[in-house]
VOLO-160156 format. One line per field, with one value per residue: residue in one letter; x negated, y negated, z negated of N, C-alpha, C, O in turn. Coordinates in steps of 0.001 Angstrom, whole numbers. Atoms other than C-alpha are relative to their C-alpha. Example, Ala and Ser with C-alpha at 12.3 -4.5 7.8 and 13.67 -1.06 7.14 Angstrom:
2
aa: (A:S)
nx: (-890:820)
ny: (1190:1190)
nz: (0:60)
cax: (-12300:-13670)
cay: (4500:1060)
caz: (-7800:-7140)
cx: (-900:770)
cy: (-1200:-1090)
cz: (0:-730)
ox: (-1936:261)
oy: (-1181:-2198)
oz: (-665:-899)
This chain:
69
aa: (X:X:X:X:X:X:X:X:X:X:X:X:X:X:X:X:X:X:X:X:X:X:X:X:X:X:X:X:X:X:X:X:X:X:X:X:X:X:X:X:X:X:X:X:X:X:X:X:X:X:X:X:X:X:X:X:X:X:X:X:X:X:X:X:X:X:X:X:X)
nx: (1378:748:552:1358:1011:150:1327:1329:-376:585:-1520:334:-1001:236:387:-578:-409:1077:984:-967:-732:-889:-884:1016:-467:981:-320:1288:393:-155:-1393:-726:-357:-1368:295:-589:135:-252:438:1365:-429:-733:414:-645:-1533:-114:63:-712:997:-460:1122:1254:-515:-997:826:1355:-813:-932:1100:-11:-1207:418:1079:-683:346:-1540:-56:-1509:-376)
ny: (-443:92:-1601:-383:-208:-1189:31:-268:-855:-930:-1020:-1395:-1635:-544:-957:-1280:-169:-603:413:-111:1279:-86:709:676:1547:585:1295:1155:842:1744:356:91:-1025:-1305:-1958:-469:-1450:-625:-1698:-83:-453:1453:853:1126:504:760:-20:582:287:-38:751:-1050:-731:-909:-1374:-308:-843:-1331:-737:-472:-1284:-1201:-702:-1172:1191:203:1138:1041:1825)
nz: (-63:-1410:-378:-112:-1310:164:-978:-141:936:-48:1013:599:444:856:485:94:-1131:-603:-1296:-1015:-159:1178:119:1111:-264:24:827:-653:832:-443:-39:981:1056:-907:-114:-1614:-225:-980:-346:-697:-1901:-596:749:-356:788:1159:1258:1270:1282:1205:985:579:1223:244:-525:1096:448:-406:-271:1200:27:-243:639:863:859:592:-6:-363:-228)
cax: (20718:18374:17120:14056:10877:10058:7471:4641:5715:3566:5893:4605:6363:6988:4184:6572:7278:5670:3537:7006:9058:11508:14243:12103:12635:10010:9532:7184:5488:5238:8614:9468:11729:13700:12290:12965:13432:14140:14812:11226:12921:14574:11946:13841:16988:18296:17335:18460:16598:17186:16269:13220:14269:17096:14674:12077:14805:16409:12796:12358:15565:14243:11342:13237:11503:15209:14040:17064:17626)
cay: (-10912:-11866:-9585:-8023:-8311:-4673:-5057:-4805:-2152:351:3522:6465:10068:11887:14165:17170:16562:19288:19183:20210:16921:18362:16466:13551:9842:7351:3858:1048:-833:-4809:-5626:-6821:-6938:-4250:-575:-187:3393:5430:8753:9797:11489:8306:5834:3045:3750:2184:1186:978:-1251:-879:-3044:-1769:-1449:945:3259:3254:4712:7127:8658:8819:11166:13056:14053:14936:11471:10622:6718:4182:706)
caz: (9612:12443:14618:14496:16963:17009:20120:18491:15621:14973:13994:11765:11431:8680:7476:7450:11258:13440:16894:18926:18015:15558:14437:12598:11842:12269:9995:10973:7985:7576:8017:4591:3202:5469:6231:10434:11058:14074:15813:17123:20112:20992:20625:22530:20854:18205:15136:11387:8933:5688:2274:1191:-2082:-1316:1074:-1687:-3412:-1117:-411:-4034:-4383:-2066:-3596:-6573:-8335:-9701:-9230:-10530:-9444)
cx: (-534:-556:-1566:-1467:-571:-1517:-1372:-736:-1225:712:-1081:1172:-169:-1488:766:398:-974:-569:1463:770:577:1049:-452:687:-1560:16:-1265:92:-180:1141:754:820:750:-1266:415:-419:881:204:-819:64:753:-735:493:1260:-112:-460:578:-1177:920:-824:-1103:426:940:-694:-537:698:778:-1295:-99:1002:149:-1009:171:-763:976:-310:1019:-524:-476)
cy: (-267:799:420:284:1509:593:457:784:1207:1061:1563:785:732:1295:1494:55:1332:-445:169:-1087:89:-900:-1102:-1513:-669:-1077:-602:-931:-1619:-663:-443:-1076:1123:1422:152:1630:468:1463:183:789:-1024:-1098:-1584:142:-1031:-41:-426:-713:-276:-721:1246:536:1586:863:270:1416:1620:997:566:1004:938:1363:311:-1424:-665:-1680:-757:-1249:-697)
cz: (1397:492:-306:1234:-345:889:-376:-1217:258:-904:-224:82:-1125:-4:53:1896:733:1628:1117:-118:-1276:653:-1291:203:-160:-882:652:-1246:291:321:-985:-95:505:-37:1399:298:1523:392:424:1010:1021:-197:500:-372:-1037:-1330:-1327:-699:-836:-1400:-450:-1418:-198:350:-1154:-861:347:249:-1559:-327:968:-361:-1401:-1502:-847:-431:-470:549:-968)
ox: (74:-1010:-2415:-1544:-977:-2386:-2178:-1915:-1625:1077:-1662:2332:-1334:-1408:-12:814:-2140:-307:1407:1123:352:1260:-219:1447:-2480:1146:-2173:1131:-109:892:1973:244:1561:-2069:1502:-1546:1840:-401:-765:-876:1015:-182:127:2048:-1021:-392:1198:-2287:2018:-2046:-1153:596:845:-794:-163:319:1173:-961:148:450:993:-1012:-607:-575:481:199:1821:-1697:-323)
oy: (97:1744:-414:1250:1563:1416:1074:722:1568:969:2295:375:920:2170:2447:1144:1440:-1550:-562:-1383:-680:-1271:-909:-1940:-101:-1088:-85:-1532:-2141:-1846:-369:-2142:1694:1747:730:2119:-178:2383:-644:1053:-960:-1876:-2575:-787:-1793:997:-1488:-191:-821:-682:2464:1710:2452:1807:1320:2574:2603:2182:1740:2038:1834:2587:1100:-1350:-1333:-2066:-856:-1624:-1919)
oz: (2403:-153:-618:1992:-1506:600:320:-1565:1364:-2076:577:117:-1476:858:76:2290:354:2106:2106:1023:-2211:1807:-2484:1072:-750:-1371:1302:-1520:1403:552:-827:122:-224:-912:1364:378:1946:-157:1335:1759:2222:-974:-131:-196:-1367:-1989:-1379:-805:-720:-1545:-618:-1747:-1068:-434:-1676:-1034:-279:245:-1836:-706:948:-228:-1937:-2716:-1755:-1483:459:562:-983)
């Protein structure tokens, strides 16, 4: 996998995050086909991207959507 230019990412936070920081992850759209997510207290750490497909999925089983493959 090649890397990713990230530079000029624009990174959302969850909706459930609050105004003190939390413990939140961020994602940055346009990246397809991956999903680049982050810790949003670390915003120069590292990141995971993940296929979109699978996030789509793991968000979906959070919200109780019971999505398959």
């Amino acid at each position: 996998m090649r890397a990713l230019d990230l530079k000029a990412a624009t990174w959302r936070r969850s909706s459930y995050s609050n105004q003190d920081g939390g413990q939140c992850l961020e994602v940055a759209d346009g990246f397809a086909p991956v999903v680049p997510v982050r810790d949003s207290k670390k915003p120069h750490g590292p990141v995971l991207a993940f296929a979109a497909a699978s996030w789509s999925s793991f968000v979906a089983a959070l919200k109780g959507d019971h999505l398959t493959a």
